[in-house]
C-alpha positions, 0 to 999 in steps of 0.5 A, a space after each residue: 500500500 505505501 508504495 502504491 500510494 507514493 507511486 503517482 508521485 514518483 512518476 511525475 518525478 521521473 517524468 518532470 526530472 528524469 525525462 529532460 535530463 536524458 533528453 538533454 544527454 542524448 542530444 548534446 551529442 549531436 549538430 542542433 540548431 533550430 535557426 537551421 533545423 527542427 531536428 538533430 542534424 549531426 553526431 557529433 560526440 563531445 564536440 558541443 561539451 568543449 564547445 561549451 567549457 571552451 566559450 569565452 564567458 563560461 569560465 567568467 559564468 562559473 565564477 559569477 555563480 561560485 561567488 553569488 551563490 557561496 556569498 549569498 548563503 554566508 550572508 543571508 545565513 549570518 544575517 538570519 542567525 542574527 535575526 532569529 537570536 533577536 526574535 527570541 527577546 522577549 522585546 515589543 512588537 515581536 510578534 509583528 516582525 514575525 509576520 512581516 518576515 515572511 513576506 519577502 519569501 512569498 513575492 515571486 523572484 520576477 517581481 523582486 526584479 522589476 523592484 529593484 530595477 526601480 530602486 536601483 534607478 540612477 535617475 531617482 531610485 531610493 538606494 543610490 539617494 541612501 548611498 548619496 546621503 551616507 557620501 558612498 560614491 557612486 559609478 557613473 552608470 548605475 548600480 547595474 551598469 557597472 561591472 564592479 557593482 552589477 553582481 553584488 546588486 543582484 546578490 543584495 536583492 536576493 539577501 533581501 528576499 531570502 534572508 526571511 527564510 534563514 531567519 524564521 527556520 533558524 528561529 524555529 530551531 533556536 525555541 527547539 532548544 531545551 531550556 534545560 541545557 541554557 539554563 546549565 549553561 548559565 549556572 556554569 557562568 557561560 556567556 550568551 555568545 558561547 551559549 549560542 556557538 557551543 549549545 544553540 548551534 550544535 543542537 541545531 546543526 542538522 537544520 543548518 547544514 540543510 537549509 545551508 544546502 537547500 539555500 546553495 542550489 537555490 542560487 547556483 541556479 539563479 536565474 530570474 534575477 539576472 534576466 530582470 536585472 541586468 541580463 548578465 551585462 554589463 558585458 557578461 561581468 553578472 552572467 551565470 550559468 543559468 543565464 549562459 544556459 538561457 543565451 544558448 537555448 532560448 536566444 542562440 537556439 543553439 540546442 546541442 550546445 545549451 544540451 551540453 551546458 545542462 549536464 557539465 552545469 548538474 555534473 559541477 552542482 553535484 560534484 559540490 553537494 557530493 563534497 559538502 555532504 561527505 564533510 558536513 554529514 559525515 559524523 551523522 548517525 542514521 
């Protein structure tokens, strides 16, 4: 009975995951371009594989993608810790924020976009007037359309976004704590900082290292963002993988090269995760 009963959701799985990553495998050995045919034209073996790792942007794509999603976990993980330890004050007015933290997680990343492409404005957005009146310089094209700026622009808007989620799941593991535990710890004389780093946080490791996990995949594939914001310019100095990937399938309709850059993409992505988890899960007891 349970299996019968989890069946239909494994076939849609297999049907939604399996199915386009072996189409995609099967045809990123051949000539496909659909400006010149609706079918595949060619075998051609690894050719569209060293076409794609030997593009000029695909290292530059790669690099973007390491720092946004590696920087973008750190900071929104920090930044919620720090929220949640908040939330659990007894402080007025808590209950509220806990309300209003979700929010930003309920807002589909494309409407997060179009946002901060206004707050952004060089003309009258709100964030360059801040940055005007803290006397933080500014480049002369924008948040967006500078190189130096443009990749930590996209970063800040999702720390927007998603720091909420580190903060109520963190928050959530922080009351899971028994009261028991801080309360020795406080009798022993420990401070509450090394309450938090030495009892809090390896109670709740297991829920860290997960949301840690979930929250990298995320922004490995970081698309929406790009696409609204800057369309991975100026030049490719904000292009991602994800966007290399749109560029050669949806625009180029270069299909046999975007086929390719699927799989070299899922074999980096779980070449990280296979490493991360034999570091961090390795001392798990199952």
């Amino acid at each position: 009975m349970p299996w019968l009963l989890l069946a239909p959701s494994i076939t849609l799985l297999l049907l939604l995951i399996a199915f386009p990553l072996f189409f995609a495998l099967y045809n990123s050995f051949y000539f496909w371009n659909l400006q010149m045919s609706p079918q595949p034209m060619a075998f051609i073996g690894f050719g569209n594989y060293e076409q794609a790792l030997s593009s000029s942007t695909f290292m530059l794509a790669l690099r973007n993608t390491l720092l946004l999603s590696i920087g973008g976990t750190a900071i929104q993980f920090a930044l919620g810790l720090a929220i949640a330890v908040l939330l659990t004050q007894t402080l007025r007015g808590v209950t509220l924020v806990r309300v209003l933290l979700i929010m930003p997680t309920t807002i589909a990343p494309i409407v997060v976009g179009f946002l901060f492409r206004y707050l952004y404005d060089a003309n009258g957005g709100l964030l360059p007037w801040v940055l005007q009146v803290l006397f933080i310089p500014l480049p002369p094209e924008g948040l967006l359309g500078s190189s130096t700026t443009a990749l930590m622009s996209i970063m800040f808007a999702d720390v927007w976004q998603w720091t909420p989620f580190f903060a109520i799941v963190l928050y959530a593991g922080l009351l899971s704590v028994p009261d028991s535990l801080v309360e020795a710890a406080r009798v022993d004389g420990a401070s509450r900082w090394t309450i938090l780093t030495r009892i809090k946080l390896p109670v709740i490791k297991r829920t860290v290292l997960i949301i840690l996990m979930l929250r990298f995949m995320q922004l490995f594939n970081t698309f929406d963002l790009v696409l609204i914001l800057t369309r991975g310019g100026p030049g490719a100095s904000s292009r991602t993988l994800s966007y290399s990937l749109y560029q050669q399938g949806l625009i180029d309709f270069n299909i046999g090269v975007a086929s390719a850059m699927t799989w070299v993409i899922v074999l980096i992505l779980n070449v990280i995760l296979a490493i991360y988890i034999y570091i961090a899960f390795r001392d798990w007891e199952w």
